[in-house]
Backbone as JSON, one array per atom type, in Angstrom:
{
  "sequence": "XXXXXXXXXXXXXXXXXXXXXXXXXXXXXXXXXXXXXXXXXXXXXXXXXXXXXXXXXXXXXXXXXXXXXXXXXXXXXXXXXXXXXXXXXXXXXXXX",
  "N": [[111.15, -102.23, -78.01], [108.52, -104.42, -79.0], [105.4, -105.02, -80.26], [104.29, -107.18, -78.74], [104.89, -106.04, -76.18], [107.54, -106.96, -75.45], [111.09, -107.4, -75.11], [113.44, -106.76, -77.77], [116.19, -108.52, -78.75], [119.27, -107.83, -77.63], [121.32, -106.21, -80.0], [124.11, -107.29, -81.04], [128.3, -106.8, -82.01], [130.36, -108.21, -83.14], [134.05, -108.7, -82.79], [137.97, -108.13, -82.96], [139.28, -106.81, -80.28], [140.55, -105.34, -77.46], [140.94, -104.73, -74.18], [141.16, -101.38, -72.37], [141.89, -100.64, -70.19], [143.36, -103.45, -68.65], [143.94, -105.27, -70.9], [142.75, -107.5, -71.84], [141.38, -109.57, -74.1], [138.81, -108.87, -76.05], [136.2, -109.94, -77.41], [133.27, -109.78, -78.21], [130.42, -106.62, -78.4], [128.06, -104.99, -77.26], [127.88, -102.65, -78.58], [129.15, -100.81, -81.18], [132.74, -99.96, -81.95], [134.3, -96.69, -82.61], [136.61, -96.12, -82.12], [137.18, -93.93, -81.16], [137.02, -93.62, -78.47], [138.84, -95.36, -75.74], [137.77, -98.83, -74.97], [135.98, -101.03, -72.5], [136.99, -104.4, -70.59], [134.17, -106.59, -69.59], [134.65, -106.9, -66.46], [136.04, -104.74, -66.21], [134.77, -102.6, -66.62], [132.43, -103.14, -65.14], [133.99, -102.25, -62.71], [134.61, -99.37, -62.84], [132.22, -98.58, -62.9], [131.09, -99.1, -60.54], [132.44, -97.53, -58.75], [132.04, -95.0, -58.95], [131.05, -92.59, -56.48], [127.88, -91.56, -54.36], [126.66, -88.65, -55.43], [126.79, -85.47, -54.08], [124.26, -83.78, -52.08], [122.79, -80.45, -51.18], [120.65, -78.9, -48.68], [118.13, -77.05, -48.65], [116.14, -73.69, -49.34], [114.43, -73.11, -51.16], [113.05, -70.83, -53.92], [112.17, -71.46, -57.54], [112.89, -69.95, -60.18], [111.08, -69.71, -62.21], [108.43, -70.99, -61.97], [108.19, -70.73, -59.3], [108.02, -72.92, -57.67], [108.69, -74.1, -54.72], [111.71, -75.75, -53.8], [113.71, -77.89, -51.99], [115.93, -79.33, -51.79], [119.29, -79.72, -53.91], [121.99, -80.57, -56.6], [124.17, -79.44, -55.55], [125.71, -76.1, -54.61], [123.61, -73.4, -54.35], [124.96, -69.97, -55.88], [123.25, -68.06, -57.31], [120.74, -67.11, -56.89], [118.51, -65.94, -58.77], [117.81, -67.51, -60.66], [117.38, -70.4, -60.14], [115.71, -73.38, -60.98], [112.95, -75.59, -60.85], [113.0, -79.16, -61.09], [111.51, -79.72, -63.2], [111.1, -77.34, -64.33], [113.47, -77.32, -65.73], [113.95, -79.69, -67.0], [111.96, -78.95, -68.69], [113.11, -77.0, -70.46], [115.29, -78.12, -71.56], [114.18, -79.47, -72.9], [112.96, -81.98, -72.65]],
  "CA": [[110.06, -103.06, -77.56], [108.21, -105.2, -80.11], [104.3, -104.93, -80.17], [103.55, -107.19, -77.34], [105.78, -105.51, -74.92], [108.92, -107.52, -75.03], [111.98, -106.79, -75.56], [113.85, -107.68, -78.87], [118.03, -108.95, -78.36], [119.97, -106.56, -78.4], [122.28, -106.36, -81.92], [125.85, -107.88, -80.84], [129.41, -106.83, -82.46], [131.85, -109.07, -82.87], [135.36, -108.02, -83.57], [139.1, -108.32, -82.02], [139.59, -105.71, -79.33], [141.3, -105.32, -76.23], [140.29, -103.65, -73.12], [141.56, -100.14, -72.32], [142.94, -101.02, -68.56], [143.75, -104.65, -68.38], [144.54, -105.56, -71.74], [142.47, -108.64, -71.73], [140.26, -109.73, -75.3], [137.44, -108.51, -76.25], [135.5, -110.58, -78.94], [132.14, -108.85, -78.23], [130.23, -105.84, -77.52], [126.84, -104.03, -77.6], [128.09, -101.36, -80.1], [130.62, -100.95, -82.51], [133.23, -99.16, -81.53], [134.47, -96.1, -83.6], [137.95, -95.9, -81.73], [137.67, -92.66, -80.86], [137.29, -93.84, -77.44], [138.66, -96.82, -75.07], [136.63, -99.79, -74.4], [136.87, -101.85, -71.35], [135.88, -105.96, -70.71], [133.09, -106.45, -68.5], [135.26, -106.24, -65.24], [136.92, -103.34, -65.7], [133.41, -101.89, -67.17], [132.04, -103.21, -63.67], [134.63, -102.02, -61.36], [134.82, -98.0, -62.8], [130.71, -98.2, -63.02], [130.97, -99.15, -59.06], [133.46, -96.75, -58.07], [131.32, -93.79, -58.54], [130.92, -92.18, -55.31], [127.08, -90.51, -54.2], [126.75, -86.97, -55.89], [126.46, -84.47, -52.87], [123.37, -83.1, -52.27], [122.39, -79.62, -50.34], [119.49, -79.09, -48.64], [118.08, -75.26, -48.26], [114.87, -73.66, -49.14], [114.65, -71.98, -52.38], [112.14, -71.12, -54.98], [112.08, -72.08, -58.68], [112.9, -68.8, -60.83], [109.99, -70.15, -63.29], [107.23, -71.15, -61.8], [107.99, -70.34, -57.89], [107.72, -74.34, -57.01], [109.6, -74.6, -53.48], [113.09, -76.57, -53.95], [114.41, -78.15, -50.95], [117.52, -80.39, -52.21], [119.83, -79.66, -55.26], [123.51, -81.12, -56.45], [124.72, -77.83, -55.98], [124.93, -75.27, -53.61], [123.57, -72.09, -55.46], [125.53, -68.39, -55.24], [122.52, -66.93, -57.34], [118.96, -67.89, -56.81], [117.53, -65.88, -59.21], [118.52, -68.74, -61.92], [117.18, -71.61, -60.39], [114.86, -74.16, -61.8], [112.87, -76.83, -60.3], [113.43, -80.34, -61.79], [110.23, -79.79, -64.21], [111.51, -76.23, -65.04], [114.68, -78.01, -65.96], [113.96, -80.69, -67.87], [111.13, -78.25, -70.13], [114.03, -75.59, -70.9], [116.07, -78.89, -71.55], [113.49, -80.07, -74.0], [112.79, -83.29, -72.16]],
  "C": [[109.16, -103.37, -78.75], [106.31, -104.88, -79.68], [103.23, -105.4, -79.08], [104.41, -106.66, -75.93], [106.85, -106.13, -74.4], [109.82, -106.61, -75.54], [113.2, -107.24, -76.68], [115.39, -107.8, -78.37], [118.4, -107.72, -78.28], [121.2, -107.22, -79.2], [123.83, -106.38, -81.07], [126.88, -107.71, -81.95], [130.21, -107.7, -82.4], [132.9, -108.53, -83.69], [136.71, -108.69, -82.46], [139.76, -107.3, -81.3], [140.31, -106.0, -78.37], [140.85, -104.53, -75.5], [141.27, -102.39, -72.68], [142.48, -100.63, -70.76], [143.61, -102.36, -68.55], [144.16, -105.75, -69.37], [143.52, -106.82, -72.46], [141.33, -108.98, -73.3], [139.3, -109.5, -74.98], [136.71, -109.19, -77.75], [133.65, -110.05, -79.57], [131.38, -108.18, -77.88], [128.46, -105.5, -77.89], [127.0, -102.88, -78.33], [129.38, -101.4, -80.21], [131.07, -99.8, -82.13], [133.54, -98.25, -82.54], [135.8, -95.96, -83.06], [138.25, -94.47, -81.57], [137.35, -92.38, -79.33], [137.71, -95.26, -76.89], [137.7, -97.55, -74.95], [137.13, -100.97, -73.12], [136.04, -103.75, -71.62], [135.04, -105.94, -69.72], [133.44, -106.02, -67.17], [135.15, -105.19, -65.54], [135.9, -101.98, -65.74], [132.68, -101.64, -65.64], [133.21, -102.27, -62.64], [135.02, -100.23, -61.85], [133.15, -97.88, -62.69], [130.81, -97.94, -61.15], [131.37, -98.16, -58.46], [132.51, -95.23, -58.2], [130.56, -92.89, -56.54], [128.98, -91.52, -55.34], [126.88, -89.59, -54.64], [126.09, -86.57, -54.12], [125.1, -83.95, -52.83], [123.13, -82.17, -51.0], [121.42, -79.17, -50.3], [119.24, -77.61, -47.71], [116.4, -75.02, -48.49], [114.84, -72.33, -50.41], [113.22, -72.09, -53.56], [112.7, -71.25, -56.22], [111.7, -70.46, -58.93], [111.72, -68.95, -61.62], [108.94, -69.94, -62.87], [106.92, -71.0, -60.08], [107.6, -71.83, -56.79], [108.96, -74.31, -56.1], [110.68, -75.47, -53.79], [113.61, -76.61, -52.7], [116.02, -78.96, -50.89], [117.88, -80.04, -53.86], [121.3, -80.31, -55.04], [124.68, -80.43, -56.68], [124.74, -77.26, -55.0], [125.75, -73.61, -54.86], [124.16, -70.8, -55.1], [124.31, -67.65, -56.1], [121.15, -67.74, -57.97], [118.03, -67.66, -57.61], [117.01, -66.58, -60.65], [118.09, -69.65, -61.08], [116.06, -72.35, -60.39], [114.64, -75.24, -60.61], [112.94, -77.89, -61.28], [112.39, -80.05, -63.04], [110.63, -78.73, -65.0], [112.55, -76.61, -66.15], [114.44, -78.23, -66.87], [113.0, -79.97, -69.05], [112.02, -77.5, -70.83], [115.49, -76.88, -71.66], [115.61, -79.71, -73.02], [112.87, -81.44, -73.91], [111.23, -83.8, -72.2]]
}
């Protein structure tokens, strides 16, 4: 973000690629690939982004090993309680 609060292009690759599933050209991307992974073309980019299913979530009644903040939903179901973190605990021990 630039000084008055836009947002500058984003920096475009161009090269001669191919997409990982469908074979189809690729002439350009939002980062340069290093080939140490596949790349897909926009479909195929779209149609594995979509396919993600919900994450599960279970809903109990637990405190926060840290700071004792109530936890009602996690993406987990915990076997030992005296390990778990609320989202804030988390993300500080996470460095966030």
């Amino acid at each position: 973000m630039d000084n008055q609060g836009s947002f500058a292009p984003r920096q475009m690759f161009q090269g001669d690629w191919k997409c990982g599933d469908c074979g189809a050209e690729i002439k350009e991307l939002p980062f340069e690939p290093d080939g140490s992974r596949p790349i897909f073309c926009r479909e195929c980019h779209r149609a594995k982004r979509d396919n993600f299913s919900p994450r599960q979530m279970f809903e109990g009644n637990w405190k926060c090993s840290e700071c004792g903040t109530g936890i009602t939903q996690l993406p987990f179901q915990p076997n030992d309680e005296s390990t778990l973190l609320c989202r804030d605990c988390h993300r500080a021990k996470q460095g966030r």
